[in-house]
C-alpha positions as MATLAB code, in Angstrom:
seq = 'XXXXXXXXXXXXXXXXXXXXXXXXXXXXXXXXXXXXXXXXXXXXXXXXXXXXXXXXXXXXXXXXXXXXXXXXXXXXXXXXXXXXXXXXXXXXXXXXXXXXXXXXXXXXXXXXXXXXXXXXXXXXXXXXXXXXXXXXXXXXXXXXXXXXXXXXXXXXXXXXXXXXXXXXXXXXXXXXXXXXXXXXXXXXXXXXXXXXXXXXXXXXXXXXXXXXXXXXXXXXXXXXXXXXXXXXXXXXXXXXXXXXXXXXXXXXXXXXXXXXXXXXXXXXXXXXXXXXXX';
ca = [
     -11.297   30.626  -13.097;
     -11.723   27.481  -11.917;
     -11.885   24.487  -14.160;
     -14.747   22.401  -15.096;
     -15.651   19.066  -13.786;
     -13.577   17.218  -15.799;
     -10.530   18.968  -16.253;
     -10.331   19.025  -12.351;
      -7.263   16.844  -12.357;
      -5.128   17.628   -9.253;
      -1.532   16.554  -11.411;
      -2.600   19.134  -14.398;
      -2.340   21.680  -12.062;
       0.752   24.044  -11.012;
       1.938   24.610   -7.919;
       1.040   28.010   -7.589;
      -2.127   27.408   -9.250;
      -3.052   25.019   -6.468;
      -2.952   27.517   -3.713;
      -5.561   29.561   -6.007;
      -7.857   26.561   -6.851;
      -8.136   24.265   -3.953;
      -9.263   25.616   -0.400;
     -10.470   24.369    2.865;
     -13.865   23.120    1.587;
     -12.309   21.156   -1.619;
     -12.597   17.773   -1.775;
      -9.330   15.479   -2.948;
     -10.873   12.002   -4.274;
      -8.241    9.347   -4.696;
      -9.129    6.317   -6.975;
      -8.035    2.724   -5.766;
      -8.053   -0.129   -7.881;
      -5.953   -3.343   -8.503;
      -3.589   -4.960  -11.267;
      -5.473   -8.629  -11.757;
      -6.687  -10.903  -14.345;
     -10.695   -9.920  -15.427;
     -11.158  -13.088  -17.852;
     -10.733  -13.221  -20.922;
     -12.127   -9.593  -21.629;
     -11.513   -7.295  -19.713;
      -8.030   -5.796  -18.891;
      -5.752   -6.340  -15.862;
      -6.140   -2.687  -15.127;
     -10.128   -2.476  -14.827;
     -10.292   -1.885  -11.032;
      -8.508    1.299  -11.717;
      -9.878    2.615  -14.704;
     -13.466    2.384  -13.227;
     -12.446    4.044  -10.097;
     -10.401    6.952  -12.126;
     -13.171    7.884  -15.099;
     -15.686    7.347  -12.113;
     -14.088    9.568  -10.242;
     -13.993   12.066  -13.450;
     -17.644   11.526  -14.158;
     -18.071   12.685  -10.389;
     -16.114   15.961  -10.524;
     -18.165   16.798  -13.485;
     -21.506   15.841  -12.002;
     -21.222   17.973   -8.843;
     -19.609   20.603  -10.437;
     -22.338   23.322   -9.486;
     -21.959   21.921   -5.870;
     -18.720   20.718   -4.601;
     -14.986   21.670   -5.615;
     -13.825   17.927   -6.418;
     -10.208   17.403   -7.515;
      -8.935   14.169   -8.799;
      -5.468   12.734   -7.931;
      -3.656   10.690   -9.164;
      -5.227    6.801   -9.041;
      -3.558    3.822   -6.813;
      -2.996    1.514   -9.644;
      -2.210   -1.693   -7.165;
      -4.255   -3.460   -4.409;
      -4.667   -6.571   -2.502;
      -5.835   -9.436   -4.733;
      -4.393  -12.632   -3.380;
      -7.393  -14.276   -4.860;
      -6.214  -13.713   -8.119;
      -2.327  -14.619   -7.934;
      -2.993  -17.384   -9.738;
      -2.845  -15.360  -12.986;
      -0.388  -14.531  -15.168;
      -0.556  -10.510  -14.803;
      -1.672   -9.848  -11.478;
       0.418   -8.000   -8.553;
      -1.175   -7.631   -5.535;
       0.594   -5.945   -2.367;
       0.932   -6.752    1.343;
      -1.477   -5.724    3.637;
       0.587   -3.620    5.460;
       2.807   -2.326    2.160;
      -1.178   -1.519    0.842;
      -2.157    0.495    4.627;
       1.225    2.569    4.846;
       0.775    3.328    1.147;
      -2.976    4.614    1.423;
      -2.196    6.422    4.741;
       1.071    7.883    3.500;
      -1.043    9.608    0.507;
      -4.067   10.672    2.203;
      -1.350   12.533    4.586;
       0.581   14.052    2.004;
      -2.396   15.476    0.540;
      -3.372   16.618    3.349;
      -0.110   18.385    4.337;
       0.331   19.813    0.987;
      -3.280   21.487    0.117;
      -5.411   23.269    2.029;
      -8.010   20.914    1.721;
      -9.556   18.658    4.514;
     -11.398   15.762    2.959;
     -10.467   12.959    1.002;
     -12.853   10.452   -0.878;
     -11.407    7.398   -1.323;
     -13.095    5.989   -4.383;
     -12.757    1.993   -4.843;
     -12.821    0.092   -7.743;
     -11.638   -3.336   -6.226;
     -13.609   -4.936   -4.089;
     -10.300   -7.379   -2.264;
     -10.057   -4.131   -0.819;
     -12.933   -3.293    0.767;
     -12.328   -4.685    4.075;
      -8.499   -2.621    4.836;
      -9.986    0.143    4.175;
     -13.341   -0.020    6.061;
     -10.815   -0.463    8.632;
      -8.423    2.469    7.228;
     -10.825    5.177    7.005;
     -11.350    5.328   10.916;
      -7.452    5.390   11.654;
      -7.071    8.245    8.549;
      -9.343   10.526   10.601;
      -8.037   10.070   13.505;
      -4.372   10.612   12.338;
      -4.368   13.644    9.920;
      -7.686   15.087   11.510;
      -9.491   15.367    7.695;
     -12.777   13.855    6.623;
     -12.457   10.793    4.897;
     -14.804    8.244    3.169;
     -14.615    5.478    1.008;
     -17.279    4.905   -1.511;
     -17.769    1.668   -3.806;
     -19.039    2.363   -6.715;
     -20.540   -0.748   -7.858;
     -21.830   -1.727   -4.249;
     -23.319    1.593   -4.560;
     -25.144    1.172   -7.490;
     -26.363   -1.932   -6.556;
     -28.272   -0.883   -3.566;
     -29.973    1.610   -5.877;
     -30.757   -0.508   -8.904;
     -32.964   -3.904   -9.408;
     -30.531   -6.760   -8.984;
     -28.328   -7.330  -12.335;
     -29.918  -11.027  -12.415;
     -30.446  -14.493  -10.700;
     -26.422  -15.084  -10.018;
     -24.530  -13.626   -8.000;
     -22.045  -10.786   -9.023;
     -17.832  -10.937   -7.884;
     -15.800  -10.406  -10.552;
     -15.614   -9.523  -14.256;
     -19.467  -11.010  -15.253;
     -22.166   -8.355  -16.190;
     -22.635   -5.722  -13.769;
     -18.395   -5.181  -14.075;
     -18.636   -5.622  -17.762;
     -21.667   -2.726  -17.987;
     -19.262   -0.191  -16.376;
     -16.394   -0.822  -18.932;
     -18.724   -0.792  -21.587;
     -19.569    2.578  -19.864;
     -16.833    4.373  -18.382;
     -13.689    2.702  -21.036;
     -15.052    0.554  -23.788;
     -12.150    1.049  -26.302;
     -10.590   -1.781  -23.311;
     -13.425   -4.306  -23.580;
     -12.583   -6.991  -25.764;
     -16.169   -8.557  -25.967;
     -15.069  -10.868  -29.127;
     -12.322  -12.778  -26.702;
     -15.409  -14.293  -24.267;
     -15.466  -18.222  -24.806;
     -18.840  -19.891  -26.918;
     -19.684  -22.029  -24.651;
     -21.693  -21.106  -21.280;
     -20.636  -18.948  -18.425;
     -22.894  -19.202  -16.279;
     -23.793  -21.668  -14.055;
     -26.733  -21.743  -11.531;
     -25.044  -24.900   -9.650;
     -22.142  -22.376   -8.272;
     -24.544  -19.721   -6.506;
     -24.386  -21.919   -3.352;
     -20.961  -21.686   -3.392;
     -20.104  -18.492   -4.192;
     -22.807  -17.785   -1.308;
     -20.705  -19.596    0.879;
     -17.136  -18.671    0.019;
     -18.094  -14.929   -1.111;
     -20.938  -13.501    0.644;
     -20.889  -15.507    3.675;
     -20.521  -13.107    6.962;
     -20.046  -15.616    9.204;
     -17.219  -17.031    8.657;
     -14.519  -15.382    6.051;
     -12.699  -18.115    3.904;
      -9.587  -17.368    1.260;
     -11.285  -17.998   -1.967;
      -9.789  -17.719   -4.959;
     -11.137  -16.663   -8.624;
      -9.466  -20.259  -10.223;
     -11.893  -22.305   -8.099;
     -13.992  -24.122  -10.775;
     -16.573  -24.529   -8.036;
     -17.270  -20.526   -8.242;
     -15.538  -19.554  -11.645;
     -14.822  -20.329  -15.157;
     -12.352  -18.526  -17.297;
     -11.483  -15.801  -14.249;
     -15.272  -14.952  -14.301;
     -17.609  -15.086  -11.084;
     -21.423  -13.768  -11.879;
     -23.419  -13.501  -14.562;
     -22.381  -14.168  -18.304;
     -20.439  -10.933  -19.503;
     -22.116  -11.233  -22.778;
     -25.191   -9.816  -22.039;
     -23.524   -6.711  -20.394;
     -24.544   -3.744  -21.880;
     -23.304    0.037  -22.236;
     -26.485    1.154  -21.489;
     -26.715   -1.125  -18.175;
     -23.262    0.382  -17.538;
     -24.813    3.770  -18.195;
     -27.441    3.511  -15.782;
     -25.289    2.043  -12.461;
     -22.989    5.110  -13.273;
     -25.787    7.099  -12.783;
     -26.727    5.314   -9.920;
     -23.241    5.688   -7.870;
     -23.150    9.364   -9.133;
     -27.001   10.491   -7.076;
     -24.956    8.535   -4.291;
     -22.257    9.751   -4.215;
     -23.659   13.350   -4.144;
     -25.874   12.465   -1.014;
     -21.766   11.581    0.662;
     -20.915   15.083   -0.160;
     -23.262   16.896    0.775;
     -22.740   15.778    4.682;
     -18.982   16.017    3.642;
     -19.341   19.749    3.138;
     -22.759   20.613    3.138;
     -24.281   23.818    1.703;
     -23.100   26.306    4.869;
     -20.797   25.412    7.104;
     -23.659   25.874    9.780;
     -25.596   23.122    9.156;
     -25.920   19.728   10.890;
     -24.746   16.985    8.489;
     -24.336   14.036   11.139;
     -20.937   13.631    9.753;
     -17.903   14.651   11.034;
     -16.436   16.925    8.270;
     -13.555   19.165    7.983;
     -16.284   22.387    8.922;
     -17.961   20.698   11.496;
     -17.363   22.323   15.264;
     -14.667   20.447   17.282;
     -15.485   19.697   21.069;
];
C-alpha cells in the first residue's frame, strides 16, 4: 500500500520496495537549501529545513492527487554573500551545477520516474538554477521545475510590510515559526531596532535591481544589521508562517497538475514526462 503523504520519504524506502511504489508518473522533489548565517535567530541550516518540511507538507497535501516522493535535501548552496560569517559554506558555481545535475540524473537512472521538482529554500540560488532546469531537461529527457517557496507565496499573499524582504526578517522568520519552530531562537533578537526605512533604497538597488546585478553582501550596514535584511523578525508570527505555507502549497499544486495532469491525454502546456514527443 502506498504510504501517506508524509511518510513518502524516498531514503525510508527499500530497494525492492521502490520498484513497487514509484512509477512513471511519480514525482521525485529534491529540496535545496544553503549552510549560512540567519542573524542572530535563526539557524545556519534554515534554507534547508524550509525546503525539506516544505517539501513534506507538499507530499501530504497532494496526496489524493500526485505520487510525490521526497529525497534526500541538498544541505549546501551558493551564498558568497554571506562568507563573511562564522558558519557559512557556500560552494562553487560549477561544484553547485555538477552536483544538482549529477542527482537529478541519478534519480532519474535509478527510478522509474520522470520528473523532478526542485524545491528551493535559498534564494543565492535562484539564478543557477533558472539556468539549470533548461539544461536538466534537455540532458536526462525528464520534467523538471524549480519552485520557490517563499517567492511563491508572496505573489499570492498581501505584501509582508513596507520593507523589503532578503534574508532572515519576517516573512523567513513566519516559515520557521511554521514549518521548525523548536530552531527559532526568538529570545536571541537584539532590543534595539531592526528595521530601518533609510535602507529600502538600497536594498532596491543592490537586491532587486534588474538592471544591473551587483555582489552584495548581508554585512553591508547600508542594507543589514545583525545578518538581517527586511522587516524586524520580531513581529513574525506562526500563524503568518502558517498562511504563506498555505500559499506555496495551492501553488505548488497548480505546477503539478501540468507536470502530470489528471490523464495522460490532456494538454497541460508543459512539457512533462507523458506528454507526446515530436
Amino acid at each position: 500500500m502506498t504510504l501517506p503523504g508524509e511518510a513518502r520519504s524516498y531514503g525510508r524506502l527499500t530497494a525492492p520496495r521502490l520498484t513497487s511504489e514509484l512509477s512513471e508518473r511519480s514525482v521525485l522533489c529534491l529540496p535545496v537549501g544553503s549552510l549560512e548565517q540567519h542573524g542572530p535567530h535563526l539557524p545556519l541550516n534554515t534554507d534547508s529545513l524550509i525546503a525539506e518540511r516544505f517539501a513534506s507538507r507538499l507530499a501530504a497535501h497532494v496526496a489524493d492527487r500526485h505520487n510525490l516522493w521526497g529525497v534526500p535535501p541538498v544541505p549546501y548552496g551558493l551564498s558568497p554573500e554571506h562568507a563573511w560569517s562564522p558558519g557559512t559554506i557556500t560552494l562553487h558555481v560549477s561544484l553547485y551545477t555538477a552536483l544538482i545535475e549529477t542527482l537529478v540524473g541519478e534519480y532519474i537512472r535509478a527510478t522509474p520516474a520522470r520528473t523532478v521538482l526542485i524545491v528551493n529554500g535559498h534564494g543565492g540560488n535562484k539564478g543557477v538554477l533558472e539556468a539549470l532546469v533548461h539544461q536538466l531537461q534537455r540532458t536526462h529527457d525528464a520534467a523538471t521545475c524549480v519552485v520557490n517557496p517563499g517567492s511563491l507565496a508572496a505573489g499570492r499573499l498581501q505584501d509582508d510590510g513596507e520593507f523589503p524582504e532578503v534574508h532572515a526578517g519576517i516573512r523567513e522568520t513566519s516559515l520557521m515559526l511554521a514549518l521548525a519552530p523548536d530552531h527559532v531562537r526568538m529570545d536571541l533578537l537584539p532590543s534595539e531596532p531592526i528595521h530601518d526605512p533609510a535602507r529600502r533604497e538600497e536594498i532596491q538597488r543592490l537586491v532587486f535591481g534588474r538592471g544591473t546585478t551587483w555582489p552584495w553582501s548581508s554585512d553591508n550596514p547600508e542594507i543589514s544589521v545583525h545578518g538581517v535584511i527586511g522587516g524586524d523578525p520580531r513581529q513574525a508570527t506562526a500563524d503568518h508562517g502558517q498562511a504563506l505555507v498555505t500559499a506555496a502549497l495551492e501553488a505548488c499544486v497548480d505546477v503539478l497538475d501540468r507536470f502530470v495532469p489528471p490523464t495522460s491525454h490532456e494538454a497541460t502546456g508543459v512539457r512533462g514526462p507523458h506528454a507526446s514527443h515530436s
